[in-house]
C-alpha positions as CSV (number, residue, x, y, z in Angstrom):
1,X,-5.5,0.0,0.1
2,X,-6.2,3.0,-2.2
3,X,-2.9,3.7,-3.2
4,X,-2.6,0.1,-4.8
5,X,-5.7,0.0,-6.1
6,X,-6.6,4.7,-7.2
7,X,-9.4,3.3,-10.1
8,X,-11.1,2.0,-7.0
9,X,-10.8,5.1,-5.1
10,X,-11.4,7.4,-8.2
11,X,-14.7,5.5,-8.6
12,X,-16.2,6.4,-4.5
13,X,-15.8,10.3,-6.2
14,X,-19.7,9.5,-7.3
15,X,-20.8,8.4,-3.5
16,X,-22.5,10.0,-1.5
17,X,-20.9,11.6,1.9
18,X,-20.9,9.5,4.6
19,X,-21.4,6.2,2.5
20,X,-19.7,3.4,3.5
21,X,-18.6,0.1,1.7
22,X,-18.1,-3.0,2.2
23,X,-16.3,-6.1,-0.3
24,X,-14.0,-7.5,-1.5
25,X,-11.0,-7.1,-4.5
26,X,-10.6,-10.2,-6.8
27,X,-8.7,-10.5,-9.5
28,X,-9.6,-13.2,-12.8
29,X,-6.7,-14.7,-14.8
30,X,-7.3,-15.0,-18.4
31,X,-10.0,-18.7,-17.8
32,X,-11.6,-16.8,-15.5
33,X,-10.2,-18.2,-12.1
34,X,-10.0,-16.4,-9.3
35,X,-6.0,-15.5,-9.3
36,X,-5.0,-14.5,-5.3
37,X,-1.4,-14.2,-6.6
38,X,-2.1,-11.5,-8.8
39,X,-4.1,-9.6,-6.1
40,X,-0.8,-9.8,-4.0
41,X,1.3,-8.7,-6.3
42,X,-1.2,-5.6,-7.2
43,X,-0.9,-5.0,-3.1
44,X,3.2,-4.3,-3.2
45,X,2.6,-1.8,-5.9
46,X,1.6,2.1,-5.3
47,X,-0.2,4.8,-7.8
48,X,0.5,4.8,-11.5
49,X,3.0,1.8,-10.9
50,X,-0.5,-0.3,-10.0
51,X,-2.5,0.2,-12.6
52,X,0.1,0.1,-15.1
53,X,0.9,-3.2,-13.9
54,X,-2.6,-4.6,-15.1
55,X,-2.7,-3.3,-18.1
């Protein structure tokens, strides 16, 4: 999943070796429901195209 989602990935650079995580991604629409669709949509994108699809 790190190519759809490099902020996520960028952010593990502080961790240290060996750690391992476990969640979940959600994504809010603008009332602050949780907005699945949007999380899909984030999934069929790759690198720059991702984030640049949020913002």
């Amino acid at each position: 999943m790190g190519p759809a989602f490099p902020e996520a990935v960028a952010g593990t650079a502080q961790l240290a070796d060996a750690t391992a995580l476990d969640g979940e991604l959600v994504v809010w629409d603008a009332a602050g429901r949780l907005a699945f669709e949007r999380l899909q949509n984030r999934l069929a994108r790759r690198g720059a195209g991702a984030r640049a699809a949020e913002e």
